[in-house]
N, C-alpha and C positions, 0 to 999 in steps of 0.2 A: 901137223894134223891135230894133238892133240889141243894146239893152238888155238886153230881154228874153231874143234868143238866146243872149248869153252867159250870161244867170243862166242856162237851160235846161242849155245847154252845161255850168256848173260843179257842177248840182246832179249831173247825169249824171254827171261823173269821180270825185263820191266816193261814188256808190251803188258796195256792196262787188262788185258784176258785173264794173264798169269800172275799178274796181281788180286786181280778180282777172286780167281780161283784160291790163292795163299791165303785172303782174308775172307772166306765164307763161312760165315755164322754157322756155328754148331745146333743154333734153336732156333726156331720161326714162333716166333711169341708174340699174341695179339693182348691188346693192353682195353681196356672201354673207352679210356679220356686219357685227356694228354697228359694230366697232373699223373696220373699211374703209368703213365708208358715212362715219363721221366724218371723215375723211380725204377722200375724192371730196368731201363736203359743203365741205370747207374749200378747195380748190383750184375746183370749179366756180360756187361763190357761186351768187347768184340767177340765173346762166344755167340751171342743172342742179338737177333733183327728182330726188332719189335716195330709193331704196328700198333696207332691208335684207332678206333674205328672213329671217334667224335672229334673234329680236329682243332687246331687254334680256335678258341674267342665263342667255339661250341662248347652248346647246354647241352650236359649231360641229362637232362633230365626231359630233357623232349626230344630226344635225337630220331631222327627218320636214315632209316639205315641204306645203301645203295648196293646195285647187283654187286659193285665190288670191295665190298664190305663184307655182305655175303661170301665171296670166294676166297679174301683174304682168313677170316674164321674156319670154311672149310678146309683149308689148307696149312691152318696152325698145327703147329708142336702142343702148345702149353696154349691158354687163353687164362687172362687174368682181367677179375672185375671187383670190385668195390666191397658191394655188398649192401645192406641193412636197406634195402626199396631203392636204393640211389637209379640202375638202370633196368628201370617197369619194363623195358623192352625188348631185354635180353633171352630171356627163353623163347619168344616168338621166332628170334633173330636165329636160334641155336634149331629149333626145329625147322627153318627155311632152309639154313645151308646144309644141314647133313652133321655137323661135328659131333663127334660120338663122345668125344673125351666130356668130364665133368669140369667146368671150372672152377679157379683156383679163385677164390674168395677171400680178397686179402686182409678186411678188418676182420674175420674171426680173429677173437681173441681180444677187442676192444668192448669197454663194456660203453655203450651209449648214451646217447643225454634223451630223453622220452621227454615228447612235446604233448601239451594234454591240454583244450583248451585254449590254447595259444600261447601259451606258459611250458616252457622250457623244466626241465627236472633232470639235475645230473646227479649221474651215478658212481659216487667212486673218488670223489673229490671236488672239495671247496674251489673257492672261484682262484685262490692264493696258493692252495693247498697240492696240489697235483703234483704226484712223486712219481719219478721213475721206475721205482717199486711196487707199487700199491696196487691192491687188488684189482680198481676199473683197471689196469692193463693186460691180466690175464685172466683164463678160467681157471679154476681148480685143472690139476693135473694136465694143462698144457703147456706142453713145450715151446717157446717160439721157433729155438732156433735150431733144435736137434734133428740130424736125418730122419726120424723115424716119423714127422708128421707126416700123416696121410691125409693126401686131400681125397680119396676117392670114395666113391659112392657112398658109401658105409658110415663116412665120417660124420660125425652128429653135425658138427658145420656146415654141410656141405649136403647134408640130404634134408630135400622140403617137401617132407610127407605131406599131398596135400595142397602145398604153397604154392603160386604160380607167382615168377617174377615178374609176370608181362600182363596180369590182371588189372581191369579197370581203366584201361586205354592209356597206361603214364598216371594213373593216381593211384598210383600202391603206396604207402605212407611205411609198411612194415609197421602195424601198431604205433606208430607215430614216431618210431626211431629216428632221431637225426642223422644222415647217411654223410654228413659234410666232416668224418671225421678227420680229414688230412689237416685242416686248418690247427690241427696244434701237430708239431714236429714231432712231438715223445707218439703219439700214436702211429706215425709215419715209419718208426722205428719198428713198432711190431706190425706192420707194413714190409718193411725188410726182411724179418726174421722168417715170414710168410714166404716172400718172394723167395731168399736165400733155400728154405728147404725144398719147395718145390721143383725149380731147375736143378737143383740136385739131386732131386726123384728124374729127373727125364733125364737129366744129362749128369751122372754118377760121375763121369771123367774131368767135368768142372767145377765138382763139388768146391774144393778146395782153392778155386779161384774165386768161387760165387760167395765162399763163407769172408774170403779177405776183401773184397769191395764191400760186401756187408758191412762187416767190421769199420772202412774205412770212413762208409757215408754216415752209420750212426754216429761217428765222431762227429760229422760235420753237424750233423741233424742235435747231437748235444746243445755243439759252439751255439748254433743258429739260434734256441731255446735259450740261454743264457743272455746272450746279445739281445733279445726279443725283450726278456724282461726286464733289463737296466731300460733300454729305452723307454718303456711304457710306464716305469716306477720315475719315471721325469716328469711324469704328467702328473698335476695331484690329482685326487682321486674323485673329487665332486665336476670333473670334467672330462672321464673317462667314459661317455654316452656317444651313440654317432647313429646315424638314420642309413643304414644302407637297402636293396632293393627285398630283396628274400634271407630269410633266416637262413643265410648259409656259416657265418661268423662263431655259433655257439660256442663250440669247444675255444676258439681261441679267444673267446669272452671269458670263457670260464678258467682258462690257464693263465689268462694276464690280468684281469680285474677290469675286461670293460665288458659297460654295457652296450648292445646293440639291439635299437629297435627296426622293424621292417614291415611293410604293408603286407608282404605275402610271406605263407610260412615254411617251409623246409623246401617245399618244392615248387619251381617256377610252371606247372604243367596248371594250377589253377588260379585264379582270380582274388585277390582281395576282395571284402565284402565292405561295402558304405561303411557299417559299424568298427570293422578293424583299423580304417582308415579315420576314422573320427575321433577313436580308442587314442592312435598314435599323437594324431593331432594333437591331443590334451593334455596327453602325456609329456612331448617335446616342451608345448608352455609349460608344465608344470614344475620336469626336471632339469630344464635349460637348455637344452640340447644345443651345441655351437654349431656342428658341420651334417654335412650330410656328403654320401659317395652312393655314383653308380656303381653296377657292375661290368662289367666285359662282356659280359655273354647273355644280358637280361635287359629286357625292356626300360629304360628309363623314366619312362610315362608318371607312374605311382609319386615316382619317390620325386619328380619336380613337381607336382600336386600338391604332395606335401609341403614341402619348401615353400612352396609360393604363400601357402594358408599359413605357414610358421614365421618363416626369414631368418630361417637355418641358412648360412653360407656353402657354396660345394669346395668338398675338400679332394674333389679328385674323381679317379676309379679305381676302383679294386679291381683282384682276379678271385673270383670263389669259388669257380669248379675249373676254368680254363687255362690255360698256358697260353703267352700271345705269341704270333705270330718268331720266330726266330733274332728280326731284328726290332723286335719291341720291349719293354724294358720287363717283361718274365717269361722269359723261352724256356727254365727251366725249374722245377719246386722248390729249390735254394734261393732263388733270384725272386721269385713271385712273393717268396717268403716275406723276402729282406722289403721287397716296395712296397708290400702292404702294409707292414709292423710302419717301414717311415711313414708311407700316406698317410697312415690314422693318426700317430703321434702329431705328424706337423696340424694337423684339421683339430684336433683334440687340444692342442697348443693355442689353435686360433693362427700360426703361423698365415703372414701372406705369402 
């Protein structure tokens, strides 16, 4: 008899129900874009089922949101977004479905590159210069990674007296803040330290798991940063220029020492104007510019215009705000990392 109850008992644990039931997600976590859900995905582990609303090879910056987009939000644990103007859409999105909770805003604590002009101005560190210490990483008296961050209402981060995320139809700029900060890894890290305290605000019982995947991906997120710059320090330095689609590239211009010029500026939601695009024009003859790359998830149009009036060569595509598809070559932030750093180098190389 008691034979039989355990075979009952064993055949039970691996019908796929009672599997399904063993491994359900302690947190229902919605993420805005994929580059951030892979990120929550890598610090929550199998505690947390995270959802992106913008999916593979989507612009985060013109997303049109669907009824079940909408339901997946109202039915989150946690919701985590970007920040600095990146999704103009998101409070429209947040008053449609009902969600009561504030979200979790994971570049606080990044100090930004402000575009003024068309002209870029970082804050915090040289183009060579950027420490994993140094003040652009944090505010005064913020913690990254200690339980006691609060994301809620109250938190000067996270309240916008005033601010409307979803203002100007997709042309919120945030004072011209550049919102593309994931493209350098060290920001990505106080990205983690963000994600790490917040699931440990809802979910106290995986504190201690959520601090060791922390722990384990800023390692990776170091290595990846190190690797990034040997190969870019191969390149010498009067060929370190590249023409991609929108200024999404800054920060990781200004961590490795390239330049990157673009017809449209942080955000793909408006138009290049004749003059920006004449600007660039003169610019590529002037400073030699060898390659040029699309992006993933942006028009091409601009930037083969360009090319054509130049005879820049294409060095590829990037990924700037999207993750591709699973089996394309950056399913995840680590991967996307590693193909952009080689695309640019080999195109910066002249490599065929």
């Amino acid at each position: 008899m008691n034979i039989k109850a355990w075979s009952l008992g064993a055949v039970l644990a691996m019908t796929p129900l009672a599997a399904a039931v063993a491994q359900a997600a302690e947190v229902k976590a919605v993420a805005t874009f994929t580059v951030l859900a892979d990120v929550v995905k890598e610090v929550g582990g199998e505690r947390v089922e995270v959802t992106s609303l913008v999916g593979p090879n989507g612009d985060p910056h013109v997303f049109e949101p669907t009824p079940q987009d909408v339901q997946a939000l109202r039915s989150a644990d946690i919701v985590f977004m970007s920040g600095l103007g990146l999704e103009g859409w998101m409070d429209r999105m947040i008053a449609a479905s009902g969600y009561d909770g504030e979200p979790v805003v994971v570049s606080e604590g990044i100090e930004p590159r402000e575009m003024a002009g068309g002209h870029d101005h970082d804050h915090g560190s040289e183009a060579q210069g950027h420490d994993h210490g140094d003040e652009g990483q944090a505010h005064e008296g913020h913690d990254h990674g200690g339980e006691g961050h609060d994301h809620g209402h109250g938190d000067e981060g996270h309240a916008h007296e005033g601010h409307d995320h979803g203002g100007d139809e997709g042309h919120h700029h945030h004072d011209g803040a550049d919102p593309h900060v994931w493209n350098d890894p060290v920001n990505v890290e106080v990205w983690v330290d963000n994600i790490v305290a917040a699931l440990s605000q809802v979910d106290p019982a995986g504190a201690d798991t959520y601090r060791a995947n922390g722990e384990a991906y800023r390692e990776e997120l170091e290595q990846a940063d190190q690797w990034a710059r040997g190969q870019v320090d191969s390149v010498p330095a009067d060929q370190r220029k590249v023409l991609t689609s929108h200024d999404a590239f800054g920060y990781l211009g200004a961590r490795y020492g390239i330049e990157f010029l673009a017809p449209q500026g942080i955000t793909t939601a408006s138009e290049a104007s004749a003059q920006d695009v004449a600007r660039i024009i003169e610019q590529i003859r002037t400073d030699n510019v060898h390659s040029y790359f699309f992006e993933n998830a942006t028009s091409p149009r601009l930037v083969e215009q360009i090319a054509s009036a130049t005879g820049v060569r294409p060095g590829g595509t990037l990924y700037a705000g999207a993750l591709s598809e699973p089996d394309g070559p950056a399913p995840t932030y680590l991967q996307m990392f590693h193909y952009n750093i080689e695309q640019l180098v080999s195109g910066m190389k002249g490599d065929d």
